[in-house]
BALOBA-1460 file (C-alpha; in Angstrom, 3 decimals):
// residues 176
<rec num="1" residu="x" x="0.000" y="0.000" z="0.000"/>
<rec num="2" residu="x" x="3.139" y="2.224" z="0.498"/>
<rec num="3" residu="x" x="3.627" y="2.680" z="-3.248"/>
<rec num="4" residu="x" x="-0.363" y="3.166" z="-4.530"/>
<rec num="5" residu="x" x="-1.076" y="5.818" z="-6.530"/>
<rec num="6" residu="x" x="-4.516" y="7.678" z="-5.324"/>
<rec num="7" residu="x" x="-6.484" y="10.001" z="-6.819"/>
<rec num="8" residu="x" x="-6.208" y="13.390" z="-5.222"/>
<rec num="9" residu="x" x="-9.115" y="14.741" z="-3.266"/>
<rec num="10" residu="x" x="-10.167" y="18.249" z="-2.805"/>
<rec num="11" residu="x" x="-10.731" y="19.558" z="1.037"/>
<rec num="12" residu="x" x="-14.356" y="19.270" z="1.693"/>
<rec num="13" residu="x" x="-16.039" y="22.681" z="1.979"/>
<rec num="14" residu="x" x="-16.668" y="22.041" z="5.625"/>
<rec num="15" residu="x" x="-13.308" y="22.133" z="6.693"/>
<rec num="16" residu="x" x="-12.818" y="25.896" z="5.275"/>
<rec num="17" residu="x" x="-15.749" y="27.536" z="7.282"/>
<rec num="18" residu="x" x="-15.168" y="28.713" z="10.909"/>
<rec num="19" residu="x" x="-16.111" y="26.319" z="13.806"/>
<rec num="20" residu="x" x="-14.139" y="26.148" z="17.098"/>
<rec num="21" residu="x" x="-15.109" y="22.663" z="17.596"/>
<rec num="22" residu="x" x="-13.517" y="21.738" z="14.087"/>
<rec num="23" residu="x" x="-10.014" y="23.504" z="14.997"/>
<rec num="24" residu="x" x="-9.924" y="22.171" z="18.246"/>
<rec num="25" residu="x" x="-9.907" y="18.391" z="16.720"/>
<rec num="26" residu="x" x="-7.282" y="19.460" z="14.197"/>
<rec num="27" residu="x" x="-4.921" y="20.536" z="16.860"/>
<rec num="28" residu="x" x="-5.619" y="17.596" z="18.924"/>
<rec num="29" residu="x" x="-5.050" y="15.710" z="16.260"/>
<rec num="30" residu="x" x="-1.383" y="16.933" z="16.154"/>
<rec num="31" residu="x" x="-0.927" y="16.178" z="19.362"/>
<rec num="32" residu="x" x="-2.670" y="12.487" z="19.942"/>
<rec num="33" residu="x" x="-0.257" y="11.654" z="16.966"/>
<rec num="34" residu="x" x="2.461" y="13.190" z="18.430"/>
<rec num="35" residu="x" x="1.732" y="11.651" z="21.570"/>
<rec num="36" residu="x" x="1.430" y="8.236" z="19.513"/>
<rec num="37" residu="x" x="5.216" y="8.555" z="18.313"/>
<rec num="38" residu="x" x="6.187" y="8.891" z="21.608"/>
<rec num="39" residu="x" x="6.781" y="12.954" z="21.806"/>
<rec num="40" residu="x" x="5.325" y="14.308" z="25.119"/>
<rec num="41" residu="x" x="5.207" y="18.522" z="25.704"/>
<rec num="42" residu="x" x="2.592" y="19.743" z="22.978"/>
<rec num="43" residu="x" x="0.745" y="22.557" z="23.591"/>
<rec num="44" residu="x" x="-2.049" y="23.588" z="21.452"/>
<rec num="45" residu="x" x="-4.642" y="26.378" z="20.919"/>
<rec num="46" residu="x" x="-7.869" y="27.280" z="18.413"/>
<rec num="47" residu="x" x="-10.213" y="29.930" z="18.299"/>
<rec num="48" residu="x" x="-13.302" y="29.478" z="15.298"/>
<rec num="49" residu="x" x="-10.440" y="30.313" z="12.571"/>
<rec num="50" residu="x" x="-7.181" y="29.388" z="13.282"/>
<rec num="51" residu="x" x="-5.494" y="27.003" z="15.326"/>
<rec num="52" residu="x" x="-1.870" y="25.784" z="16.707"/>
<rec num="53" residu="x" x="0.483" y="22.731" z="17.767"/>
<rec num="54" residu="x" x="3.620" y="23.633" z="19.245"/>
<rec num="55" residu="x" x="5.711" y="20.188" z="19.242"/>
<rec num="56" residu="x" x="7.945" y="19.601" z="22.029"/>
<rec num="57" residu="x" x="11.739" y="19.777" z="21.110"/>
<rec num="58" residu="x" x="12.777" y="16.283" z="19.591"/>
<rec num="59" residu="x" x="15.095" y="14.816" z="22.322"/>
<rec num="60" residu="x" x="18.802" y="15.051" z="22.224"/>
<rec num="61" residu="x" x="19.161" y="11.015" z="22.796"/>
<rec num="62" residu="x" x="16.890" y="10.266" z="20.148"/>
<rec num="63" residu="x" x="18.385" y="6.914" z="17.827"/>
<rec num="64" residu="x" x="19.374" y="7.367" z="14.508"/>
<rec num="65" residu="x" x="16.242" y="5.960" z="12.382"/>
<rec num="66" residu="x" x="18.819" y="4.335" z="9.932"/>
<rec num="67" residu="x" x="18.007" y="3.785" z="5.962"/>
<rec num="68" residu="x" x="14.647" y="4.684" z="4.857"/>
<rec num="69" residu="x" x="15.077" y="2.803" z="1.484"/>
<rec num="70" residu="x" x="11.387" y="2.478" z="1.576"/>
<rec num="71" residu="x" x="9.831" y="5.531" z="2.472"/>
<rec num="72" residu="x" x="8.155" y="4.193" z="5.388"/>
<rec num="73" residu="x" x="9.604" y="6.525" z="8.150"/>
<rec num="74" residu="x" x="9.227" y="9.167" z="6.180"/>
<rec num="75" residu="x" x="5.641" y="8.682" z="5.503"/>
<rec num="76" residu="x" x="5.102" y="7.545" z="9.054"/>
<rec num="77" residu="x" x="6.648" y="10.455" z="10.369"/>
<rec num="78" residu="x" x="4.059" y="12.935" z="7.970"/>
<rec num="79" residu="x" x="1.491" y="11.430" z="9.091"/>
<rec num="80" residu="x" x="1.759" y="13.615" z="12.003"/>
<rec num="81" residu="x" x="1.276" y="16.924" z="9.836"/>
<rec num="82" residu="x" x="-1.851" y="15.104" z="8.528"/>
<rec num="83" residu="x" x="-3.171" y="14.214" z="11.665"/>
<rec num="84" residu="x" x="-5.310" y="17.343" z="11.499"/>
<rec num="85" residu="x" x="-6.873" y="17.647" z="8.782"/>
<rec num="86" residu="x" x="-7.873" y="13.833" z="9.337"/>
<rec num="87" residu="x" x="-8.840" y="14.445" z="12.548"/>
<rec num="88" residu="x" x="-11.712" y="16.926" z="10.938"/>
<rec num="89" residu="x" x="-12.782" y="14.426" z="8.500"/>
<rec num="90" residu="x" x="-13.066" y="11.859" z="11.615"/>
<rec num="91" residu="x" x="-14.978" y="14.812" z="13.380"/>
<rec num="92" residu="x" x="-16.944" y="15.946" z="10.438"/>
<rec num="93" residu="x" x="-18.167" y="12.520" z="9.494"/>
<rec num="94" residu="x" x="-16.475" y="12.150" z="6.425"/>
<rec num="95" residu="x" x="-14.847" y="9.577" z="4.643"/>
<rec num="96" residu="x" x="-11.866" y="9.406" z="3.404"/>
<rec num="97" residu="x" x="-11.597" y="8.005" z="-0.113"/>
<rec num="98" residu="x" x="-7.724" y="9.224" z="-1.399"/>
<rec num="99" residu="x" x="-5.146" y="11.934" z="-0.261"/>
<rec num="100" residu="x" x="-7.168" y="15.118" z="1.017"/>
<rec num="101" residu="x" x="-4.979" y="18.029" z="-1.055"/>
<rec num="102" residu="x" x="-4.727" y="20.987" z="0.538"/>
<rec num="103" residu="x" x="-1.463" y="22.804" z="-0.831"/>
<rec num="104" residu="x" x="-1.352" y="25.642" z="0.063"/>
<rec num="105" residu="x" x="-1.474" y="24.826" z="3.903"/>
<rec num="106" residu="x" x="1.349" y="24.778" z="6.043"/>
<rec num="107" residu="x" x="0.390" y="21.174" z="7.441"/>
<rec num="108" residu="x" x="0.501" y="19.783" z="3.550"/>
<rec num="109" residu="x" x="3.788" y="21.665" z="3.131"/>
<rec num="110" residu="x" x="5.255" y="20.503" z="5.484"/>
<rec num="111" residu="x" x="4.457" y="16.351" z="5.185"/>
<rec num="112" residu="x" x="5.279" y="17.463" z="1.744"/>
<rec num="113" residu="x" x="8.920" y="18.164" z="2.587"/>
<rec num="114" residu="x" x="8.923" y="15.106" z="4.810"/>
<rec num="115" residu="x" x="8.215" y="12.821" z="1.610"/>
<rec num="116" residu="x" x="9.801" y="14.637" z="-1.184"/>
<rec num="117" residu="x" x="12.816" y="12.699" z="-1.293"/>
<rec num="118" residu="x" x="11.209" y="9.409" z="-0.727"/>
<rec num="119" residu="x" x="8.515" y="9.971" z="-3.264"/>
<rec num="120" residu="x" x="9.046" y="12.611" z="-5.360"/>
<rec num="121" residu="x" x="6.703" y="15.710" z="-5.762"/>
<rec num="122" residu="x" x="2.966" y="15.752" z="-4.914"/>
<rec num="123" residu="x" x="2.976" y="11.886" z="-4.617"/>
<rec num="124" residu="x" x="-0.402" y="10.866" z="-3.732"/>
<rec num="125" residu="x" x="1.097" y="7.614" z="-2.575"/>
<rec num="126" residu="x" x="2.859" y="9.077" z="0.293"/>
<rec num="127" residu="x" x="0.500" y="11.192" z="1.202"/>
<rec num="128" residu="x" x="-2.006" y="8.770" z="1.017"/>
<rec num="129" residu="x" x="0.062" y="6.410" z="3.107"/>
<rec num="130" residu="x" x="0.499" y="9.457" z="5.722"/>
<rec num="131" residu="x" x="-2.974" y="10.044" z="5.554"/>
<rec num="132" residu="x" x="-4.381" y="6.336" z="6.197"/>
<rec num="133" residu="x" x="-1.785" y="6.190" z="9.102"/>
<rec num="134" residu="x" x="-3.381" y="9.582" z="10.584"/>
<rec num="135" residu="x" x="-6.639" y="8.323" z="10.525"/>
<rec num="136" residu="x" x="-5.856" y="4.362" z="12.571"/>
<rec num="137" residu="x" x="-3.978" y="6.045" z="14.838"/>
<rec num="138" residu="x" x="-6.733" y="8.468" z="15.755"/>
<rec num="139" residu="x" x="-9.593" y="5.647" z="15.563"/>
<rec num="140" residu="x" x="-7.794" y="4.161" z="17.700"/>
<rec num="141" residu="x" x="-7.290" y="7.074" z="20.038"/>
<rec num="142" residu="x" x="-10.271" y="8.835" z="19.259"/>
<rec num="143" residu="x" x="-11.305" y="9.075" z="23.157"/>
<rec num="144" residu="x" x="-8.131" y="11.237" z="23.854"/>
<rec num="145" residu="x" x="-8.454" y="13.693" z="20.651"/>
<rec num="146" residu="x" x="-11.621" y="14.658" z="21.790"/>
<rec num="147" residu="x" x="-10.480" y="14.941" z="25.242"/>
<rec num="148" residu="x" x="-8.152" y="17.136" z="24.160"/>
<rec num="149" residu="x" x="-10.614" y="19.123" z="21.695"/>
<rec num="150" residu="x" x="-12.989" y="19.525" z="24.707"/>
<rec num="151" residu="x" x="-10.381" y="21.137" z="26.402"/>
<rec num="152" residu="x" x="-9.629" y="23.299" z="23.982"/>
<rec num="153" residu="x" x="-13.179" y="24.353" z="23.508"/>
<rec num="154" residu="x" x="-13.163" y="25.639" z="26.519"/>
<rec num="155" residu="x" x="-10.459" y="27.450" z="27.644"/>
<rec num="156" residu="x" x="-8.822" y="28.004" z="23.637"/>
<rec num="157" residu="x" x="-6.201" y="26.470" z="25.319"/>
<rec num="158" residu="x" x="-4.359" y="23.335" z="25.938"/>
<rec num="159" residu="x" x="-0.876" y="21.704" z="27.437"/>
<rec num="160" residu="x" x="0.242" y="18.636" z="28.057"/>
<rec num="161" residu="x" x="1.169" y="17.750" z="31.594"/>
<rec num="162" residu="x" x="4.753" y="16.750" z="30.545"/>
<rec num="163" residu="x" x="5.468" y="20.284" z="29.087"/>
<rec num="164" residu="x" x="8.819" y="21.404" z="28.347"/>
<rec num="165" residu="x" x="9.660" y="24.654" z="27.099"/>
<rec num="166" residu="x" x="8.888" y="25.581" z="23.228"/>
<rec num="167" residu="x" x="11.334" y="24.800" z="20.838"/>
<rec num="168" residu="x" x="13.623" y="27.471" z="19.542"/>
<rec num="169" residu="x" x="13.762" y="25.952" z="16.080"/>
<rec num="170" residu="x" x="9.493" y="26.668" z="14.866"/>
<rec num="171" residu="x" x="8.550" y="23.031" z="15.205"/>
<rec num="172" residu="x" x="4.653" y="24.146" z="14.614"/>
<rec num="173" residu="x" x="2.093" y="23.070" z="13.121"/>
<rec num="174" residu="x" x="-1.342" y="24.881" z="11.667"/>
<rec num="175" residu="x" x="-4.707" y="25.094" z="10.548"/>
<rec num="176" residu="x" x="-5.324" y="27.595" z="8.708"/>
């Protein structure tokens, strides 16, 4: 499935109106997937149009991931910078039939960097493969995004209780 070409799909019109509840399940999103790969710290915020994930600073010990010849870590590792946009479809009730394209957002720019090398430009196979790993992760966790959503909600606000200082080098992520 790493390699399958998909047919690009548009963002649903849903996702580009304001809604508070929306934004807060894109930013905890970020975080449930961030949480999932083992990075604790996030803090997070929304209001009705704009939202955003401050990841915690990688950690100095962390191993050397080794040879990506398949494009696997890469793909695993933008899945977190599509977390939000599939946490919305997940919240919105939509289904997910191939790679949501959204271009000119920093999330998609971002995952886009992530798989450039591995798959070249705009593959829908890697982001599709992001994408699909976005959404089990957060099926499977879909208790703590809304948790975290909740939270946000209500106070606009969230933090982990592990925080650690932001990062100096702009390890964010955003909605819109």
């Amino acid at each position: 499935m790493l390699r399958r070409s998909w047919p690009w799909q548009g963002t649903p019109a849903a996702m580009h109106r304001p809604d508070l509840a929306r934004v807060a399940h894109h930013e905890a999103g970020h975080v449930v997937l961030l949480e999932w790969i083992g990075l604790d710290g996030a803090t997070a915020s929304a209001t009705p149009s704009s939202g955003l994930c401050v990841m915690p600073a990688l950690p100095a010990s962390c191993p050397d991931p080794g040879e990506d010849a398949t494009g696997e870590l890469a793909a695993t590792a933008a899945s977190v910078y599509h977390a939000g946009a599939m946490a919305e479809l997940i919240h919105l009730d939509i289904k997910w039939t191939g790679p949501v394209f959204y271009p000119a957002q920093p999330d998609h720019q971002r995952a886009e960097a992530m798989l450039l090398q591995r798959f070249g430009s705009h593959s829908s196979a890697g982001h599709g493969f992001a994408q699909r790993v976005a959404l089990h992760v957060l099926a499977g966790r879909w208790q703590r995004v809304r948790e975290i959503a909740d939270c946000l909600v209500k106070t606009g606000k969230w933090q982990s209780n592990k925080h650690t200082k932001e990062p100096k080098n702009g390890n964010r992520t955003t909605s819109h």
